[in-house]
Structure formats: C-alpha cells, structure tokens
C-alpha positions in Angstrom: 0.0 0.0 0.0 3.1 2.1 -0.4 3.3 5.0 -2.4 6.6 6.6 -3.0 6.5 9.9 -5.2 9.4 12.9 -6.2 12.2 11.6 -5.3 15.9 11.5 -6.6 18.3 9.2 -5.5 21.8 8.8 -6.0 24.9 6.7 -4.6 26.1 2.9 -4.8 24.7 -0.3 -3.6 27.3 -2.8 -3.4 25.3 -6.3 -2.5 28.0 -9.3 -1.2 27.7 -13.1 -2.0 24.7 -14.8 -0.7 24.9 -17.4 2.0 23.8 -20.6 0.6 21.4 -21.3 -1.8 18.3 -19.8 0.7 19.6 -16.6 1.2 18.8 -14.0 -1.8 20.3 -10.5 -1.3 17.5 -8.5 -3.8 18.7 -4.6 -4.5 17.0 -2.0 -5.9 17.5 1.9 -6.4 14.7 2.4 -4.5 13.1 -0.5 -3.2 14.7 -4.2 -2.5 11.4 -6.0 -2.7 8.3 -5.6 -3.3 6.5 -8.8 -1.3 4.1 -10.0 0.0 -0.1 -9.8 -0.7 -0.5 -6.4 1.4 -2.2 -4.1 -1.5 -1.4 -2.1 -4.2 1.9 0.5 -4.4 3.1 3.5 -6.6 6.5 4.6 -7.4 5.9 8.3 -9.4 7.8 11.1 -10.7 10.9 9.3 -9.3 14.9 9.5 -10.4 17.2 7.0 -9.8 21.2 7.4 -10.4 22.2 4.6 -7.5 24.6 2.2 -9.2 24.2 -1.8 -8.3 26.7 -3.9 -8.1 26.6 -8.0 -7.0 30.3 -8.9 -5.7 28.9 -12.8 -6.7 26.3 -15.4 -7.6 22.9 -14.1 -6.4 20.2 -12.7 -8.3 17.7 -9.6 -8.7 19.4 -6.4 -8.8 17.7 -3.3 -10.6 17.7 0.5 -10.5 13.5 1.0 -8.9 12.6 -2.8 -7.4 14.6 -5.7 -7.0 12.1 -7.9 -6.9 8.6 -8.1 -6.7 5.8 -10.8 -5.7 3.0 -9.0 -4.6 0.1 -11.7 -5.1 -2.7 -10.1 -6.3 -1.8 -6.9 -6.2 -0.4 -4.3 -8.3 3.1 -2.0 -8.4 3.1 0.6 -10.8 6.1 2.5 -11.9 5.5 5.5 -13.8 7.1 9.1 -14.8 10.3 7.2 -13.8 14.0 7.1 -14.9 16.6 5.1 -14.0 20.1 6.3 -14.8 22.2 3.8 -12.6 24.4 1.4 -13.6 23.4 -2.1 -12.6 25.8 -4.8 -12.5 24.7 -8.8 -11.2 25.1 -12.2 -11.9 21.1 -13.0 -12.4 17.9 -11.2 -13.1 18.9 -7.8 -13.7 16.7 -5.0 -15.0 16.7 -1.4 -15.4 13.5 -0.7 -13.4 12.3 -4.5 -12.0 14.9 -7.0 -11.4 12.9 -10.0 -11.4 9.1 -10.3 -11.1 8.4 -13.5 -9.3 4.6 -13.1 -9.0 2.3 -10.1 -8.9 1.3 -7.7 -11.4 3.3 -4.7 -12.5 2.1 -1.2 -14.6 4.8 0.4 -15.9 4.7 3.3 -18.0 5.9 6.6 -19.5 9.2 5.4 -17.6 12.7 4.5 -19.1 16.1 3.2 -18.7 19.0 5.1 -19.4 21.6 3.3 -17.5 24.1 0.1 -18.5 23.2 -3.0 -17.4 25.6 -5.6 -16.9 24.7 -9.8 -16.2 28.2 -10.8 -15.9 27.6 -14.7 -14.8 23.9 -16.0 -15.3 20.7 -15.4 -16.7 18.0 -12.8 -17.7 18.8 -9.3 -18.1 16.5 -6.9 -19.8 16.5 -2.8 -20.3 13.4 -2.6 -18.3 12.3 -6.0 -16.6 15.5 -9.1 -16.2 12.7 -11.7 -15.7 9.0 -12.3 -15.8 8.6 -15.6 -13.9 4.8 -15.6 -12.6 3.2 -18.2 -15.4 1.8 -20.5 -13.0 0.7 -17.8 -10.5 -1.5 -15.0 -13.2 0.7 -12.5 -12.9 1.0 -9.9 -15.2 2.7 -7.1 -16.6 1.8 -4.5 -18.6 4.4 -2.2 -20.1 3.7 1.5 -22.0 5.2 4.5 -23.3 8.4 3.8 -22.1 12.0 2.2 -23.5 15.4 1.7 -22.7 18.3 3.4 -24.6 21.5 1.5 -22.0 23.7 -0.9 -23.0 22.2 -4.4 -22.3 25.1 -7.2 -22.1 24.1 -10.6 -20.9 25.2 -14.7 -20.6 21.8 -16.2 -20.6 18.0 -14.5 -21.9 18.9 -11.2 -22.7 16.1 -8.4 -24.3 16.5 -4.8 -25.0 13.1 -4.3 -22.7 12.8 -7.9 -20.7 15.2 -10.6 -20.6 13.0 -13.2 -20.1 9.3 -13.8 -19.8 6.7 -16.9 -18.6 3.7 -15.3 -17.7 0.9 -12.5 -19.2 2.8 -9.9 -20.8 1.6 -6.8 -23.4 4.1 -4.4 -24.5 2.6 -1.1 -25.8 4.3 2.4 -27.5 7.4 1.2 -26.6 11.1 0.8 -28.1 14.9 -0.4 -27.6 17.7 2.0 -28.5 20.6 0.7 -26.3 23.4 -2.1 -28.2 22.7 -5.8 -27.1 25.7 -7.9 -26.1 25.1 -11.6 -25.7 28.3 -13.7 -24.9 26.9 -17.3 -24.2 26.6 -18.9 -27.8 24.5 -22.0 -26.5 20.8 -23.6 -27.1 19.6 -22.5 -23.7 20.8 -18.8 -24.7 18.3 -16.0 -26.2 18.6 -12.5 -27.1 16.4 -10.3 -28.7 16.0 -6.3 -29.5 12.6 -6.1 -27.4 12.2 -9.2 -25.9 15.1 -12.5 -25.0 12.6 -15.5 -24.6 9.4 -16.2 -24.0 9.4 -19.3 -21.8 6.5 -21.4 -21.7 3.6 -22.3 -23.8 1.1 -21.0 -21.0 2.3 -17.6 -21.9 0.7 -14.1 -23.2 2.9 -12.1 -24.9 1.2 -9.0 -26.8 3.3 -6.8 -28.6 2.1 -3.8 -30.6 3.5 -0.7 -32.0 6.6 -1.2 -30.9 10.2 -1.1 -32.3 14.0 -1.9 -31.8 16.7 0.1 -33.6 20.3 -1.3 -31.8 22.2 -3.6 -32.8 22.4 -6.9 -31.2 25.3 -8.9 -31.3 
C-alpha cells in the first residue's frame, strides 16, 4: 500500500555473496522488494542514479525494485527514470529485477543506465525476468523504452530478458546495443524481448520497435 512519489536518489549499492542457496540478497534503487499480498503500491515522478553492483552469484538487482511478488496486487512504476548502472550475476533489470509473482504497470518510464549480467541469466532494459506463469501474474508495459547498454550470458532483451507469464508491451522501443556472450541452445537475445518461456504464456506486442544492434 506504499506510495513513494518525487524523489531523486543517488549513490552505490554494493550487494556481497549470498549465503547458501536460501539466502537471496535483492537490491534495488529504491526498493529491494516488493512482497508479500499487502495491496497495491506506486512509485511516481521518481529518479534514480544509484549504481548496483553484485560482488557474486545471487540474483535480482535493478535501479527502482529488486524484486517483486505481490500476489494479487499491483506495483506501478510510472514518470520514472533510471540512470544507474546495474551490474549482477542473475535477473537484472533497469527498473524491476525480477518479477516472481504479482502484477506490474509500468509506464511513461525509461532506462538510461548500463546494465551488466556478468555470470547467469536474464537481463533486460526494463524487466531481467517475468517468472509468474503458474501464478496469473501480469505485466503491462507502455510509453516507455530503454536506450543503455544491455550485455548478458543467458536471456537477454533490449526491454525484458526473459518472460513466462501475461505480458503486453505497448508504445514502446529499444535503443541501447545488445551484447550476448553465451553462444549456447539455452541462450536467447532479442531487440525487445530475449525468450518467452512457456507455452502458458501471453505475450502481446504492438507498435513497438528496436533500432540497436544486437550482437
């Protein structure tokens, strides 16, 4: 029920190893998570120029949310920018690192900062990973685009790495170069979008465009 509006952050997050397999350290610009099924949140009119940085394995790192499963509920992002540079080893986004579960609005928001997934998979411009098939999640993405260098290992799109659950993609583009150096079958990239996962998914995608080159 959160609603977080005109601010400007700036600084460095620097996130150690995790523990063991159980313990996830999730960063984000302005929020580290997002959980739990507690009602709906807003971040507005927001700037963030924190820079994120995983010292190893781990996962979710992004410059608004790190990650985010909020059940039925929905976060929206809008009038945002991130200008951070966010560098991890899995799930890393410009705005959302990794959306679990939940449903997410984000619009007239965009990504201007490099983001870096030195070691594993999913990194996007906007979103690293999409994960709520089996749970109705949903995101909804409009009016907004990411011009940042994306380089990835694993599923790596110029607006979401990866995806496996409801998905539409409106008035939106891709601007930043794509880097991909994993050259194996389980390996995807793609100018808006790296993979959509699973046959349960909905992915809509109109008027929409990528310009960079992906290589």
């Amino acid at each position: 029920g959160a609603v977080i509006t005109d601010l400007t952050l700036s600084g460095d997050i620097i996130l150690g190893p995790n523990v063991d397999d159980k313990t996830n350290l999730a960063a984000g610009g302005l929020v580290g998570g997002v959980l739990g099924n507690y009602g709906n949140s807003v971040i507005e009119n927001c700037t963030n120029k924190v820079n994120i940085s995983k010292a190893s394995t781990g996962r979710d790192a992004a410059g608004f949310v790190g990650a985010v499963g909020n059940g039925d509920n929905v976060l929206i992002i809008r009038n945002c920018v991130n200008k951070g540079n966010i560098t991890g080893s899995n799930n890393c986004g410009g705005i959302i690192g990794n959306v679990d579960s939940g449903n997410v609005i984000i619009e007239n928001t965009y990504n201007k900062g490099n983001i870096t997934n030195y070691l594993g998979n999913h990194v996007g411009g906007l979103i690293g990973r999409d994960g709520g098939a089996e749970k109705n999640s949903s995101i909804i993405i409009n009016n907004s685009y990411n011009e940042g260098v994306i380089k990835g290992k694993g599923d790596t799109g110029g607006l979401i790495g990866r995806i496996y659950g409801n998905v539409n993609i409106s008035n939106s583009y891709n601007i930043g170069e794509i880097y991909n150096g994993q050259r194996t079958a389980y390996s995807c990239i793609g100018g808006i979008i790296g993979r959509v996962r699973e046959t349960s998914s909905n992915c809509i995608i109109t008027n929409v465009y990528n310009s960079s080159n992906i290589i």
